[in-house]
N, C-alpha and C positions, 0 to 999 in steps of 0.2 A: 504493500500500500504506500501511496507517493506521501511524504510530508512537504505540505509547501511552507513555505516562508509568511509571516503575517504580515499584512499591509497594514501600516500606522495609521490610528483611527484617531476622529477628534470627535467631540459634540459642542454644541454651540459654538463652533466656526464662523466669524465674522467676513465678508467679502473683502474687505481691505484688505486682511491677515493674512487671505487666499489668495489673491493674486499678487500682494508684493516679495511674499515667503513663500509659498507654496510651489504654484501654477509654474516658477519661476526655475525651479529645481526639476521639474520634469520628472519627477516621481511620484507615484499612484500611493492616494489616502483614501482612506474611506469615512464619509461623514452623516455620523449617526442621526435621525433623526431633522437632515436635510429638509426636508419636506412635511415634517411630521404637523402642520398647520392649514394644508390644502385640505379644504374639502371631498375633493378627488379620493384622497387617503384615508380619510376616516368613514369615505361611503365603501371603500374595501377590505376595511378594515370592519364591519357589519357582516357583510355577507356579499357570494358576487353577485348575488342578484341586485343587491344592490349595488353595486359599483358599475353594474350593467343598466343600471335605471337612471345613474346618475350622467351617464354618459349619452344618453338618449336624448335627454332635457334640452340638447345643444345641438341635435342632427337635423340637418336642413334636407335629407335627400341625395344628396352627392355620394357615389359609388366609391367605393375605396379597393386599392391594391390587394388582394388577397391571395397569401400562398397556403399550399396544401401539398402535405407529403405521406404517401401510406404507410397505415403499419409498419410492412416491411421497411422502412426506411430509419423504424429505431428511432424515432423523433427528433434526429439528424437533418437538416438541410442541409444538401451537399452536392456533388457531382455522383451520376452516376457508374454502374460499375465497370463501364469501358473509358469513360471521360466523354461521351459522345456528346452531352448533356448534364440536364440536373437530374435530382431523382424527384423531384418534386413541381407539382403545378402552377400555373397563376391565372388568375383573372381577376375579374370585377363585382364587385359584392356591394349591396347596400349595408351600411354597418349596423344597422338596427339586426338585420336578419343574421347581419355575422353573429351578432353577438347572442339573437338565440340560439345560433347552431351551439357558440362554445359550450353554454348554460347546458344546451340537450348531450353534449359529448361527457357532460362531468360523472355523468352515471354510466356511461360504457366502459365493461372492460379491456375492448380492443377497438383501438379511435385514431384516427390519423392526426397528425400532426396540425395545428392549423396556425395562421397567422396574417394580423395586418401590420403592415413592418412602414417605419419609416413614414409615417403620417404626418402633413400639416396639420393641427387645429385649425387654421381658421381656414381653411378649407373643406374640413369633412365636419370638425363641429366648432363653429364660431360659437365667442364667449369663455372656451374653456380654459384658456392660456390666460384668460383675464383672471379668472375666479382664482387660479392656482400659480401665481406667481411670484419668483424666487428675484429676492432683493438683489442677487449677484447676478443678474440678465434682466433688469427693468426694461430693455428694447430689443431684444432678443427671441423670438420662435420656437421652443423646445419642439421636439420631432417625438410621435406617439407611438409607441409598439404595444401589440396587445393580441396575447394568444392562448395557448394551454402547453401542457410540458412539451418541448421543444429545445432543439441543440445549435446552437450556430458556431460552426467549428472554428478555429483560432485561426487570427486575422486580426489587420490592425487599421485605424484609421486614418485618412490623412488632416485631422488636425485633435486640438484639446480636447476634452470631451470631459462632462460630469454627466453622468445615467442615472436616474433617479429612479429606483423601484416605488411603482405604487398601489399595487397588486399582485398578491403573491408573495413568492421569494426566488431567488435567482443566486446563480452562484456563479463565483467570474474567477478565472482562472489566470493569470497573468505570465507573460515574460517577456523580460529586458527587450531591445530593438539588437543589446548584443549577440542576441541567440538568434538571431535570425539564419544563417546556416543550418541549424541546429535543428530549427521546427521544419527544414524541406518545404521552403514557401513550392504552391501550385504553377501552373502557369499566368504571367505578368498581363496576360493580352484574352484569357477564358478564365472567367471566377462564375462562382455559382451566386454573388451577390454584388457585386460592383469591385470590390477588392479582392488581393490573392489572399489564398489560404492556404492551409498546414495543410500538406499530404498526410498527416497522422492524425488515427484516432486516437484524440484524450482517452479513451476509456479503453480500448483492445489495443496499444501501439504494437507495432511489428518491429521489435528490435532486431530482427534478423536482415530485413530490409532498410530501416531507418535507425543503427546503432548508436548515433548523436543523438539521438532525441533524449537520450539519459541525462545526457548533460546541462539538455534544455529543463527538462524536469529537476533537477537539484537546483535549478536559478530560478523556479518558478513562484507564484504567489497566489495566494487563492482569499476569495470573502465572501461569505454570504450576507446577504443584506435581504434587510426587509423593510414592509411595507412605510413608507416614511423615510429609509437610508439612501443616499448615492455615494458615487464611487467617482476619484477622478482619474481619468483615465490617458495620462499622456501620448502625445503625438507619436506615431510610430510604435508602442508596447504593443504587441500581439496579447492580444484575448480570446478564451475561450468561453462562452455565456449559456449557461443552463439556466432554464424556468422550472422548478419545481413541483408548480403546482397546475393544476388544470385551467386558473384562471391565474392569469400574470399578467402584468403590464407594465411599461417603463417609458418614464420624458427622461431624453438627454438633449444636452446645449451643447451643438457643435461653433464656439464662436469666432474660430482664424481657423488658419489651413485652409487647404484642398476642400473639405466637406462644408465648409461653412457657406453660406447661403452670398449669394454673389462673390465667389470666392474668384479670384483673377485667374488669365489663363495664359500661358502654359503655368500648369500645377509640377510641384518636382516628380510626379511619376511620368509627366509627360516628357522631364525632360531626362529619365533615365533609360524611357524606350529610343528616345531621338540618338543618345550617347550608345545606345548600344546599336543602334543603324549606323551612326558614324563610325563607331572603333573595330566592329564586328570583323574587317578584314585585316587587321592590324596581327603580328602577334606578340606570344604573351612578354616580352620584354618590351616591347612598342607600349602595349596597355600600359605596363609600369611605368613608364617615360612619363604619360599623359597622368597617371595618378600622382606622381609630384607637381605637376602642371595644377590640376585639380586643386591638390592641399596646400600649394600656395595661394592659389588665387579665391579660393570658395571656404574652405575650412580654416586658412589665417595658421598652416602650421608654419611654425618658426616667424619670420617678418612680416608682419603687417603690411601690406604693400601700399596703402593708403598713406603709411606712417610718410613716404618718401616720394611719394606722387605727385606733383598740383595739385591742387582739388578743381581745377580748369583743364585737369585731361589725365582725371578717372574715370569718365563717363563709365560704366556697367557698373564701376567699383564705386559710385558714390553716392549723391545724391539724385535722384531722377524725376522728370516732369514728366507731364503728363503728354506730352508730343513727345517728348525723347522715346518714352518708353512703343507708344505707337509706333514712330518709326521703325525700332528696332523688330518690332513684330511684323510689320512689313516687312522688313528687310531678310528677318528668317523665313517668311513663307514664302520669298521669293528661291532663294537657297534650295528649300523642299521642293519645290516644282522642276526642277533639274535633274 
């Protein structure tokens, strides 16, 4: 049986203390009782019916994203068993009816997996974001997930993240962005969810096939949290997120990075796949050349190149406007068309 590591918890966490200590250190806390003042959470913390009632009060009609994966799938979203695909469905559901399906699965023994992932409020229920709002994102969108027991295998995001459990209990799995060898990320360009994932099952791994996963497991972190708790979850940590119970649900704030809502474009994964069309014919001592290239001019190893620059001809390296930066993205899609 794996022992993970504990994630340093706090309660009554002040927003200040979070992002000028915290957020800032890029390691995962978990914060008790986050939430423990929504309405949201004290109607699931009742009963789910009620937390299913309470959630109704705010639906306009508007059809929401809904996945489904069978039994066989072990309540796993994932790829299926060729890679050909996923092993689970999607379409479009009115949430009222989603939500009595979930109510009707809680008495089955053998029930497929279901889920509405990744939801706007005010899109599918205006009002709700207003009633239940966290003093550290007064202008900010939490994003709604709401399903029954369910696996979303290890994967990471591309920006900060706080997930606030508010129905249910959910357990999250953590490791470092060092272990990233380690966990046999998927393919960069096919995910079963927008992001790659861990060729390995958390729960059956194949150390015969994926023998570093051991090592990712000794660095690993785990928390369970409930109804009222979040977790913060930095840019890049790989997680693995289990719902416990047949009704679950979770608001997370993606508020910088890649994920966050009007987030600028090229995002860094875009520009890991363009680096790897560029260097892809190089070889492996050529790569190495360009990674000291890299770590001087992106990562800041050794001299600061700034330190010794103009600041009237660093342009990438410094400050940038808002036409600079346009041009420049002209200038690379020009490059790409070639």
């Amino acid at each position: 049986m794996t022992v993970y590591k504990q994630i340093p918890e706090y309660r009554g966490l002040q927003a200040q203390q979070f992002f000028e200590q915290i957020a800032v250190e890029q390691r995962p806390v978990v914060m008790r009782g986050f939430a423990q003042d929504w309405p949201l959470v004290a109607a699931a913390k009742k009963t789910p019916q009620d937390f299913a009632a309470y959630l109704v009060r705010f639906y306009t009609g508007k059809k929401a994203r809904i996945f489904v994966a069978p039994p066989a799938a072990n309540k796993r979203f994932y790829y299926n068993d060729d890679m050909t695909g996923v092993n689970y469905l999607s379409g479009e559901e009115r949430v009222d009816l989603f939500l009595g399906r979930l109510l009707e699965l809680m008495d089955r023994e053998i029930y497929p997996a279901i889920s509405m992932q990744n939801s706007l409020p005010s899109e599918l229920l205006p009002g709700l974001s207003e009633e239940n709002k966290s003093n550290f994102f007064p202008d900010i969108e939490p994003r709604l997930w709401v399903g029954n027991e369910g696996i979303v295998s290890t994967h990471y995001d591309g920006s900060d993240n706080i997930a606030c459990v508010v129905a249910g209990r959910r357990r999250f799995v953590l490791f470092p962005p060092e272990q990233l060898g380690n966990l046999y990320p998927g393919p960069l360009n096919f995910t079963p969810a927008g992001a790659p994932t861990s060729m390995v099952n958390l729960h059956e791994p194949d150390f015969e096939r994926y023998p570093h996963f051991k090592t990712a497991l000794d660095n690993a972190y785990s928390a369970e949290l409930e109804p009222g708790d979040a977790i913060f979850i930095p840019m890049l940590w790989w997680h693995h997120v289990e719902s416990l119970e047949k009704v679950n649900a979770l608001m997370n704030y993606w508020w910088n990075g890649s994920s966050a809502k009007g987030a600028t474009s090229p995002s860094p994964i875009d520009s890991l796949n363009i680096a790897l069309l560029a260097m892809r014919d190089l070889t492996p001592k050529q790569r190495n050349a360009w990674r000291c290239m890299f770590d001087h001019y992106l990562f800041n190893q050794g001299i600061d190149p700034t330190s010794y620059i103009p600041e009237h001809q660093q342009h990438v390296l410094g400050k940038l406007s808002p036409e600079y930066i346009r041009a420049a993205k002209d200038s690379f899609i020009e490059k790409l068309k070639k």
